[in-house]
Backbone as CSV, one residue per row, in Angstrom:
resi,resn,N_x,N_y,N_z,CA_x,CA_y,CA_z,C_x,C_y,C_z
1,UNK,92.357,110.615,87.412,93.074,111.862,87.632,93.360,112.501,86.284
2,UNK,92.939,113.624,86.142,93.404,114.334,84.555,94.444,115.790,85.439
3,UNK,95.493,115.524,84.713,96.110,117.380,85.015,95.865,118.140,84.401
4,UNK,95.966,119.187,84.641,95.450,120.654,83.517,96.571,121.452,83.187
5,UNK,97.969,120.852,84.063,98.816,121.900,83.501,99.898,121.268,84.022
6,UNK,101.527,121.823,83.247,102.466,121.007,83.160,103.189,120.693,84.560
7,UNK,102.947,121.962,85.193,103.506,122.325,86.776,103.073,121.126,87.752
8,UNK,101.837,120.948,87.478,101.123,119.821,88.436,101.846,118.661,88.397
9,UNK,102.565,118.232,87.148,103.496,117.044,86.391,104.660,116.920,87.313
10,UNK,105.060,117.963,86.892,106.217,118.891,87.498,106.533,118.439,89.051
11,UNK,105.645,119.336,89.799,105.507,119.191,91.046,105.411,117.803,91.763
12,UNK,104.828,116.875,90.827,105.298,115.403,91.154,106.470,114.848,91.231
13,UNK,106.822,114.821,89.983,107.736,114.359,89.699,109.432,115.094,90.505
14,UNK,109.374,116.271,91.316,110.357,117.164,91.695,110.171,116.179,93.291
15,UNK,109.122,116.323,93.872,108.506,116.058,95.243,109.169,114.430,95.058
16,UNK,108.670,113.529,93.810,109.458,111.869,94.373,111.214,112.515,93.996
17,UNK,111.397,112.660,93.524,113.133,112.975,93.612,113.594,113.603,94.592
18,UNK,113.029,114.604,95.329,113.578,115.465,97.050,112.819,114.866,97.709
19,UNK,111.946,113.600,97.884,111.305,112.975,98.497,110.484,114.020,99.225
20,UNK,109.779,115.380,98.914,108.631,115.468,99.620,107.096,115.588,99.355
21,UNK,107.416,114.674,98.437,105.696,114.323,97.340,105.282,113.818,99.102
22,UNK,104.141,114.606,99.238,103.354,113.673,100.193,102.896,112.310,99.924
23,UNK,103.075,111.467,101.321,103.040,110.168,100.122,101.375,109.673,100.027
24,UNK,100.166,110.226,100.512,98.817,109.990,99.711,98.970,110.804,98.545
25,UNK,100.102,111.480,98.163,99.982,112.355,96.584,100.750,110.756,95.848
26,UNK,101.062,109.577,96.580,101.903,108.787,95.528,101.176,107.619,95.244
27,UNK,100.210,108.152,94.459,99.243,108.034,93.400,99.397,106.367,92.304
28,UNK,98.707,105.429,92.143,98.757,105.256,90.465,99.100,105.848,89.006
29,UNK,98.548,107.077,89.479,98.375,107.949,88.337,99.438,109.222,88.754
30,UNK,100.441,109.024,89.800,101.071,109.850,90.002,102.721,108.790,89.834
31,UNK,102.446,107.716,89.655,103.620,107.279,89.287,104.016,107.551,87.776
32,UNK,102.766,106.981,87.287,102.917,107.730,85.515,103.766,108.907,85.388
33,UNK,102.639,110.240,86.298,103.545,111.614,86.236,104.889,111.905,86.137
34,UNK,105.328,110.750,87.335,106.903,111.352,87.754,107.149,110.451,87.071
35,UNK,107.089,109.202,86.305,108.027,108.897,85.365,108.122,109.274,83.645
36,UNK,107.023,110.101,83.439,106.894,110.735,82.231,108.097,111.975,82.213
37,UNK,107.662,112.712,83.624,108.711,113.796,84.467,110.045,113.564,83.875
38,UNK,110.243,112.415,84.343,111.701,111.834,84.557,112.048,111.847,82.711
39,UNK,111.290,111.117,82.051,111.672,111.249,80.916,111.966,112.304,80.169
40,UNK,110.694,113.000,79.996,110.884,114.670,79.594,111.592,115.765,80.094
41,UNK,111.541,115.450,81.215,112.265,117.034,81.839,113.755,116.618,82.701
42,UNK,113.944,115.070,82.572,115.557,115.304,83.494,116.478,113.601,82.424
43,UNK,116.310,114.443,81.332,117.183,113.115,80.480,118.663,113.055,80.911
44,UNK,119.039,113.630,82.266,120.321,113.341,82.805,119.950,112.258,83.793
45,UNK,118.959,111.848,84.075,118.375,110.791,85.324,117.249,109.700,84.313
46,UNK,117.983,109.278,83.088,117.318,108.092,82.515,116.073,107.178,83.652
47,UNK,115.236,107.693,82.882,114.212,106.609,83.873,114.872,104.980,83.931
48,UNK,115.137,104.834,82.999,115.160,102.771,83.364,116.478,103.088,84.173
49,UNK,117.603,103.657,84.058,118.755,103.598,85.141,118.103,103.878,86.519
50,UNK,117.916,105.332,86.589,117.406,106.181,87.829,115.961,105.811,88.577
51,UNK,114.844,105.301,88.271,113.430,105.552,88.731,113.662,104.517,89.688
52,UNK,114.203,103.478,89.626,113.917,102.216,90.592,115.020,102.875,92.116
53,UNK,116.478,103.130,91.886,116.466,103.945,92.982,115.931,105.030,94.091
54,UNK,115.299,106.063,92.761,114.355,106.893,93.383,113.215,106.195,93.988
55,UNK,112.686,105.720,93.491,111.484,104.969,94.308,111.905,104.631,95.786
56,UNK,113.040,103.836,95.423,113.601,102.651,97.139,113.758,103.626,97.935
57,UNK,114.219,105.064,97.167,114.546,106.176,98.305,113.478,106.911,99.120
58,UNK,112.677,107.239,97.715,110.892,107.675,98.448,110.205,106.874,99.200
59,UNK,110.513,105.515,99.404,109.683,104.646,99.744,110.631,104.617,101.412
60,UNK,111.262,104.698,101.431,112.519,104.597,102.670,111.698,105.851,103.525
61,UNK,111.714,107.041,102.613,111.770,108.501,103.208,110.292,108.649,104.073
62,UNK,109.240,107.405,102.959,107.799,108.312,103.818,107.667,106.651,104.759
63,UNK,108.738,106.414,105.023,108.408,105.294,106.215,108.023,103.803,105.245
64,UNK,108.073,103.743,104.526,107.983,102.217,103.547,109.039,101.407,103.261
65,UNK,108.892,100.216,103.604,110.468,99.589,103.924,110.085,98.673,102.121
66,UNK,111.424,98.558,101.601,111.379,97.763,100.609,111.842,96.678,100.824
67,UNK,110.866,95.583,101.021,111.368,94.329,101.447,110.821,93.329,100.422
68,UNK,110.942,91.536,100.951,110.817,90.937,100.112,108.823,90.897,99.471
69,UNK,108.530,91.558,100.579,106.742,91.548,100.351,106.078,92.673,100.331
70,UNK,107.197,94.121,99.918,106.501,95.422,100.074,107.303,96.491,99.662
71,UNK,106.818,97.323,99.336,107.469,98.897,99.126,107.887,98.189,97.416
72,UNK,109.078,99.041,97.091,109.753,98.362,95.601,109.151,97.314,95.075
73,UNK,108.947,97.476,93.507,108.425,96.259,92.977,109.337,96.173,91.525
74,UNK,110.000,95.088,91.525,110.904,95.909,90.114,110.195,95.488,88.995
75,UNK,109.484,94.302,88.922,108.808,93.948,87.529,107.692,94.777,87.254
76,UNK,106.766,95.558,88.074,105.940,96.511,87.734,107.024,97.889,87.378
77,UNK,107.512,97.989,87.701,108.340,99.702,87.597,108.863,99.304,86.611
78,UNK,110.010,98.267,86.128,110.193,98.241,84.863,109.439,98.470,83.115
79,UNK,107.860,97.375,83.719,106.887,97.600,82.699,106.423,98.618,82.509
80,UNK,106.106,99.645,83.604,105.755,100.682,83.462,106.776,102.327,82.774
81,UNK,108.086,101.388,83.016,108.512,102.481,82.213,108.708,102.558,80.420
82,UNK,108.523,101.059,80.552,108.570,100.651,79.429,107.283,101.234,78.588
83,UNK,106.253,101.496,79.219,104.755,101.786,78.745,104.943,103.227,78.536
84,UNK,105.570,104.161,79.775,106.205,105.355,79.418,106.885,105.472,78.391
85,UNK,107.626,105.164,78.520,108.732,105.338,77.119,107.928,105.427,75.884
86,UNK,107.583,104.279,75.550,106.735,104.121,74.365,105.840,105.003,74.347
87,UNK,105.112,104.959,75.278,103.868,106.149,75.247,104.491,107.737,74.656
88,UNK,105.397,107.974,75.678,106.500,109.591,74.924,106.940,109.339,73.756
89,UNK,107.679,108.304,73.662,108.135,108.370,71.911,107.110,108.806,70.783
90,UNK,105.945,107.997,70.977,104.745,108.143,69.859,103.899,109.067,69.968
91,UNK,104.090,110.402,71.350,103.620,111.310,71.319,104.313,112.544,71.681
92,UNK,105.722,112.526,70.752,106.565,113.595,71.456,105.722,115.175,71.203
93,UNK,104.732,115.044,70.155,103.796,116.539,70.202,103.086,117.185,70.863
94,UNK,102.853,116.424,72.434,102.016,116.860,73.483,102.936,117.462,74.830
95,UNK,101.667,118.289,75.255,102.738,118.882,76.215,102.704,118.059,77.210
96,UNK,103.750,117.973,78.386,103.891,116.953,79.924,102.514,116.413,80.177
97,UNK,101.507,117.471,80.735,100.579,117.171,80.914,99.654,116.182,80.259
98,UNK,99.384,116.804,79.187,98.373,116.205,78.545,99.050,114.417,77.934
99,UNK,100.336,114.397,77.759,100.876,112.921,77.703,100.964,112.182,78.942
100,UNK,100.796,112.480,79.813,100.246,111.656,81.443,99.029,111.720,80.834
101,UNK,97.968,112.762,80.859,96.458,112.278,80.595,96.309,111.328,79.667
102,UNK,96.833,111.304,78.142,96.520,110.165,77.398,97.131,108.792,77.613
103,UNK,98.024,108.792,77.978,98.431,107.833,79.176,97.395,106.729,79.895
104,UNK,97.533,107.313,80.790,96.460,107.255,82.009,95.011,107.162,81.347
105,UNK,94.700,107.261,80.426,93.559,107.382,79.591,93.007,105.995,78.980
106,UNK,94.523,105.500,78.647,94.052,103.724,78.294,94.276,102.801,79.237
107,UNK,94.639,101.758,78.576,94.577,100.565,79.999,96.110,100.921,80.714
108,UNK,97.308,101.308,81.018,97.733,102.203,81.967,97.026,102.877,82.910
109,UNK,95.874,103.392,82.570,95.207,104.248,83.626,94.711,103.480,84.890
110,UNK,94.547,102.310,84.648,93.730,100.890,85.455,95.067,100.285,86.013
111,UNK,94.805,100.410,87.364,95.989,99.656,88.289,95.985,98.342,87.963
112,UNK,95.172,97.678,86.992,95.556,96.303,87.244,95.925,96.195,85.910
113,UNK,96.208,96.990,85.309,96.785,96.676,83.886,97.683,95.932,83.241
114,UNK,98.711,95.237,84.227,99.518,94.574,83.821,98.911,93.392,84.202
115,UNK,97.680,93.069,84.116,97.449,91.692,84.742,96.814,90.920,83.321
116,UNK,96.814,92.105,82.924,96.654,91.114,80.750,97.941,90.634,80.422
117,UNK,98.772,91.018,81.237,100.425,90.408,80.600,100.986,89.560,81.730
118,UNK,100.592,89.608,82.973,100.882,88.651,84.035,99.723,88.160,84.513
119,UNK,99.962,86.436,84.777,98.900,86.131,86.305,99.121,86.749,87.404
120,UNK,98.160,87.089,88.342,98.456,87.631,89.520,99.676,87.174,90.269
121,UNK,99.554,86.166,90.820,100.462,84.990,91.524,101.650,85.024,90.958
122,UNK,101.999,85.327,89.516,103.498,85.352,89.309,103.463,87.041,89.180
123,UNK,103.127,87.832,88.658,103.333,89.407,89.203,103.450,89.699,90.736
124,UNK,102.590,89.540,91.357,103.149,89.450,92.945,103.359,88.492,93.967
125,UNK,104.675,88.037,93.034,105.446,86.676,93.877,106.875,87.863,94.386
126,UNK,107.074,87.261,94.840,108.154,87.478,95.492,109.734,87.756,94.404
127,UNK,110.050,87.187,93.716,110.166,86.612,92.572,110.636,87.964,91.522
128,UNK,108.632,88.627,91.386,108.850,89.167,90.647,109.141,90.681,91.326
129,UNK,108.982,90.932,92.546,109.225,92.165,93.193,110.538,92.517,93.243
130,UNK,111.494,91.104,93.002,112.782,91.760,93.917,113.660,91.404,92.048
131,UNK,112.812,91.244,91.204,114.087,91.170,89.564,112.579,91.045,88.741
132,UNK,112.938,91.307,86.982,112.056,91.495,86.587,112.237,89.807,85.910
133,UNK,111.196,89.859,86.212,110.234,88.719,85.770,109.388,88.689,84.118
134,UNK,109.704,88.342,83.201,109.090,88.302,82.110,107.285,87.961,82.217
135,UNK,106.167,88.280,81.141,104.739,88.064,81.599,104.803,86.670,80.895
136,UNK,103.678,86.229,81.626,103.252,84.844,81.727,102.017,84.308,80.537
137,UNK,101.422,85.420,80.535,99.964,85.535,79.777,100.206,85.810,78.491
138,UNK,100.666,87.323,78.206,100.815,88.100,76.844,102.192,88.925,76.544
139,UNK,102.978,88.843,75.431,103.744,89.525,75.203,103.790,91.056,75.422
140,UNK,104.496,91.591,76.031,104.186,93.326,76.029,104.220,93.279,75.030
141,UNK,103.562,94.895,74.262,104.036,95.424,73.020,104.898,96.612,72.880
142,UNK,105.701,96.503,74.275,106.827,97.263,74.084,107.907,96.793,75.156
143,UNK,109.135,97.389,74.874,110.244,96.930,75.736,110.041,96.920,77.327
144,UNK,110.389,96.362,78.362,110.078,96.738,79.521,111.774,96.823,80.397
């Protein structure tokens, strides 16, 4: 997925917070969006405080129950904001857009990306869905 413009960002990231992102718009590459969103455009709704609620809420709203084997995952949403974060800090010169595209551009862009820092089996244990779970494999190289 590449965006072409900041609105498209935007429009994600507005839709998971009023919960009416359609939910085939709730993407891999649309979680990036709305948590880049979250960073850049609503620093009154801190992603690491705020995103994991929003999620349980979007996930409630389009019929997804967060249980012990589905919906919410907190050790992926944590890492991933952590990958956000870092990612915005070291590119505060780009606009919304184009910092989701470079993003999404490296290994972030690949849904299985955290599986260089976790084994499967302990990333989706049970375990690690419902508290964050440190990786098993490789140190992040940034906070999670």
């Amino acid at each position: 997925m590449t965006y072409l413009d900041d609105m498209t960002v935007t429009a994600i990231g507005a839709g998971l917070l009023d919960r009416t992102l359609p939910k085939p718009g709730w993407t891999h590459a649309a979680h990036f969006a709305a948590c880049l969103w979250l960073i850049r455009a609503r620093p009154d709704l801190p992603a690491r405080a705020h995103l994991p609620g929003i999620i349980r809420a979007y996930n409630e709203a389009t019929g997804v129950p967060n249980t012990a084997t589905g919906g919410y995952h907190e050790t992926i949403t944590r890492a991933s904001i952590g990958a956000a974060d870092a990612h915005a800090a070291a590119h505060s010169e780009l606009p919304l857009h184009a910092l989701v595209n470079t993003l999404l551009a490296g290994p972030c862009g690949h849904p299985d990306w955290l599986l260089a820092y976790w084994s499967r089996p302990l990333l989706f244990s049970i375990a690690a869905r419902a508290a964050y779970v440190p990786p098993d494999r490789a140190a992040l190289p940034f906070q999670a």
